[in-house]
C-alpha positions in Angstrom: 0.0 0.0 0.0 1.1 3.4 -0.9 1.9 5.8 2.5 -0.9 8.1 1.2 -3.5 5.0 0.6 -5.3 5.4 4.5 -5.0 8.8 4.0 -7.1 9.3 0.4 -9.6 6.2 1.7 -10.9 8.6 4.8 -11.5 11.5 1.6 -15.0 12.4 1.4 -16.1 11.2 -2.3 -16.2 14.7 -4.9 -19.1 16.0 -6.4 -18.0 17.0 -10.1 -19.1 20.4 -10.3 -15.5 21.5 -8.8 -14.0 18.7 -8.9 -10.8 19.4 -10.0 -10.6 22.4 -7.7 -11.8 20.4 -5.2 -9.3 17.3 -5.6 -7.0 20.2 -5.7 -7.4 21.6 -2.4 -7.7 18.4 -0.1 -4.2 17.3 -1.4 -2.8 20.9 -0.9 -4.4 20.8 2.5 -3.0 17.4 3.3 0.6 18.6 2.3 0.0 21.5 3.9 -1.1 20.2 7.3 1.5 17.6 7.0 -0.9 14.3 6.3 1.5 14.2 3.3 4.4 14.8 4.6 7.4 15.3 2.0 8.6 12.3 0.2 5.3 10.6 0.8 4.5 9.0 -3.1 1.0 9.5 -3.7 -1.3 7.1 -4.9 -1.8 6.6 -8.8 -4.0 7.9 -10.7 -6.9 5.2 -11.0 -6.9 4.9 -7.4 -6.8 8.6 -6.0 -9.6 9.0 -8.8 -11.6 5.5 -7.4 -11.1 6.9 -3.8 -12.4 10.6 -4.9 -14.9 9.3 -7.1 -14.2 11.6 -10.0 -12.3 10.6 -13.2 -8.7 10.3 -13.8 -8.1 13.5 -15.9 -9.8 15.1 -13.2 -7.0 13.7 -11.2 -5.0 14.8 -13.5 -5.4 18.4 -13.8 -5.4 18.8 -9.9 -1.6 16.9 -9.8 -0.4 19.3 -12.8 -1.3 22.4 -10.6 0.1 21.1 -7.1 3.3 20.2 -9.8 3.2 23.7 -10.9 2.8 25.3 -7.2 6.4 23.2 -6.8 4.0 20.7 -4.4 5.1 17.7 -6.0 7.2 16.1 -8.3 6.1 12.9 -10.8 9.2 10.9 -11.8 9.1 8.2 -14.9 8.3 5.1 -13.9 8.3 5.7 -10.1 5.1 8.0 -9.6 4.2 11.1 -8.0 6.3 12.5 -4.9 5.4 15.2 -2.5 8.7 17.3 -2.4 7.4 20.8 -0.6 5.0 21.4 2.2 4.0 25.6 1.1 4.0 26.7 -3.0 7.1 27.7 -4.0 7.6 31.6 -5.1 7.3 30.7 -9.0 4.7 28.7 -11.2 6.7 25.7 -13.2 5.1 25.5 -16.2 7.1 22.8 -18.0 10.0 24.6 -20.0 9.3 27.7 -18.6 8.3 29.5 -15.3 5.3 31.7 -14.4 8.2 35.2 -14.3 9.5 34.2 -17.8 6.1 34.4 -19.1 4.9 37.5 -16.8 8.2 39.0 -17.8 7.9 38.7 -21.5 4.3 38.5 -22.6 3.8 42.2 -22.6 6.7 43.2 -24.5 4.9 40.6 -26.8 1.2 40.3 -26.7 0.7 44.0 -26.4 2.1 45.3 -29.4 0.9 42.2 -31.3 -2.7 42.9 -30.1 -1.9 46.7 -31.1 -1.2 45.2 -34.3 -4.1 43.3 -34.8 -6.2 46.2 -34.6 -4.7 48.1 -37.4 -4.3 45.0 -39.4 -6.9 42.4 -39.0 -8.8 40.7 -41.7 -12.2 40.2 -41.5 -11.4 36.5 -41.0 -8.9 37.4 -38.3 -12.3 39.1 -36.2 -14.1 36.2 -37.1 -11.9 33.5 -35.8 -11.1 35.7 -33.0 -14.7 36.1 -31.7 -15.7 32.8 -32.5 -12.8 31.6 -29.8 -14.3 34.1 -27.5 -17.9 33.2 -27.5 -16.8 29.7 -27.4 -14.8 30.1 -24.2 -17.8 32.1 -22.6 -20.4 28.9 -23.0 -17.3 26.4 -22.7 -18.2 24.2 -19.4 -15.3 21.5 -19.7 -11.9 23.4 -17.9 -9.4 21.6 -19.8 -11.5 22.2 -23.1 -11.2 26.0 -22.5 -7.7 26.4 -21.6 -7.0 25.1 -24.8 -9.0 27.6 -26.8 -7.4 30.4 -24.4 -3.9 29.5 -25.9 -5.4 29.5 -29.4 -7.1 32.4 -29.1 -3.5 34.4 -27.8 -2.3 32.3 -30.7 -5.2 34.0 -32.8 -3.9 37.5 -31.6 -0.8 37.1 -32.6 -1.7 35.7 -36.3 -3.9 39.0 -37.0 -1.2 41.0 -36.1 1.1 39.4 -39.3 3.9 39.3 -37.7 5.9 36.3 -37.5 8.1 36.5 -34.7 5.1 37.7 -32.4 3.4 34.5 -33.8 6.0 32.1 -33.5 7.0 33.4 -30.0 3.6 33.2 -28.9 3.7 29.7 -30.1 6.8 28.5 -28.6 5.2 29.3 -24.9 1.6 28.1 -25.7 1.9 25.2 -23.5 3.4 27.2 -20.9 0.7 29.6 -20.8 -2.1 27.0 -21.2 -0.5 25.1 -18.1 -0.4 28.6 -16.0 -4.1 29.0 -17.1 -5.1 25.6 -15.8 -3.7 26.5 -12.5 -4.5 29.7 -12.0 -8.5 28.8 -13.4 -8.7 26.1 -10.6 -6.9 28.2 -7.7 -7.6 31.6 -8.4 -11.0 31.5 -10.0 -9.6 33.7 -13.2 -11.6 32.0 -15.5 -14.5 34.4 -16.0 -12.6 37.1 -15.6 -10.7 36.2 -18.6 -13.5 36.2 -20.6 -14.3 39.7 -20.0 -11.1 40.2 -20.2 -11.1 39.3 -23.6 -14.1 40.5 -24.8 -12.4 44.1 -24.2 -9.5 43.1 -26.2 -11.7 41.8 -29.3 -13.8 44.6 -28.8 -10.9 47.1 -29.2 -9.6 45.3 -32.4 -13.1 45.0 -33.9 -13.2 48.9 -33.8 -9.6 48.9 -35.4 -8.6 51.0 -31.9 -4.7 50.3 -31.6 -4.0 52.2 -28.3 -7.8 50.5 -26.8 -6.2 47.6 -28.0 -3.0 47.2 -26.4 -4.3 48.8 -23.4 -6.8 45.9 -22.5 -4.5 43.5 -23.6 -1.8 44.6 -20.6 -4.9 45.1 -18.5 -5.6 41.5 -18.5 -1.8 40.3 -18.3 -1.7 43.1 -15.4 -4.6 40.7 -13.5 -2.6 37.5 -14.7 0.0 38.9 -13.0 -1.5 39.7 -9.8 -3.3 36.0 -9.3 -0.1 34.9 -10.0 1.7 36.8 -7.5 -1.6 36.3 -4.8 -1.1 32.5 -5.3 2.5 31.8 -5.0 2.3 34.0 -1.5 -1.1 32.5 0.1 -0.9 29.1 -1.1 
């Protein structure tokens, strides 16, 4: 039996409207309290996931955010270690950490969405507010975190320029893992949306300045639930 097996078995069973976030918190509580102490190797997948009563990408999504909050650690072949008891002071999104991005995205998503306003084709607007409206009825989490990197992918296309696109490319995992987190911790999801409907808004109108404006506007609040999650846990 795994150490955290009599732990996870004494779990209250999820309801799924939550669940990830839920899921999320009682293993950031445990850690946190000391349940699960460091070096404790969770449970797999299929069993936290039996034990919770939700399904394993649910499961899923909850580990990648305690891996990103420096929480735990999954090795190859081994499984999934708890290796911190408190967040550490930096996301760890894969190839890249939550101050690269909050660092670089607005020297480029800001001009590229200033961009997009003066040069957007009519089927730039159209795939753009398709994304949007799409992420404002979207109900699965994992479903619209991938249409939030396509649509800062999307951004970046109308602007026609390259390097903007292939930069903003290059970190789309990154920022769709940061999402993830942040969505499930920090509630930012519906504030993206609005978020987002100013920046569409602002390119619709052909509205550089607007533009670019809401676009640091919503990397400003990025920023901030980053910065109120890495020091309150």
């Amino acid at each position: 039996m795994n150490l955290s097996d009599s732990w996870t078995a004494e779990q209250p069973r999820i309801e799924r409207t939550s669940a990830s976030e839920a899921v999320f918190r009682s293993l950031r509580d445990a850690i946190a309290s000391g349940e699960l102490a460091v070096g404790t190797r969770l449970s797999s997948e299929a069993t936290l996931g039996s034990q919770f009563g939700v399904s394993r990408s649910v499961v899923r999504e909850a580990l990648r955010s305690c891996a990103a909050l420096g929480l735990t650690r999954t090795e190859t072949g081994r499984g999934t270690f708890v290796i911190a008891e408190a967040p550490q002071q930096d996301l760890l999104l894969g190839s890249f950490s939550s101050s690269d991005l909050l660092e670089a995205r607005p020297h480029i998503e800001a001009p590229a969405a200033r961009l997009a306003a003066e040069r957007r084709s009519a089927e730039d607007l159209e795939r753009l507010t398709s994304l949007m409206e799409t992420m404002r009825t979207e109900d699965d989490a994992g479903a619209w975190v991938e249409l939030d990197a396509a649509f800062h992918l999307a951004i970046a296309a109308a602007s026609g320029n390259g390097v903007f696109l292939k930069v903003v490319g290059d970190i789309r995992d990154a920022m769709a893992r940061q999402s993830e987190t942040l969505n499930l911790v920090s509630g930012r999801r519906r504030p993206s949306d609005a978020e987002h409907q100013d920046i569409v808004a602002a390119i619709e109108a052909r509205d550089p300045k607007a533009a670019e404006r809401a676009m640091q506007n919503h990397l400003g609040a990025v920023r901030g639930a980053v910065a109120h999650l890495v020091s309150n846990g």
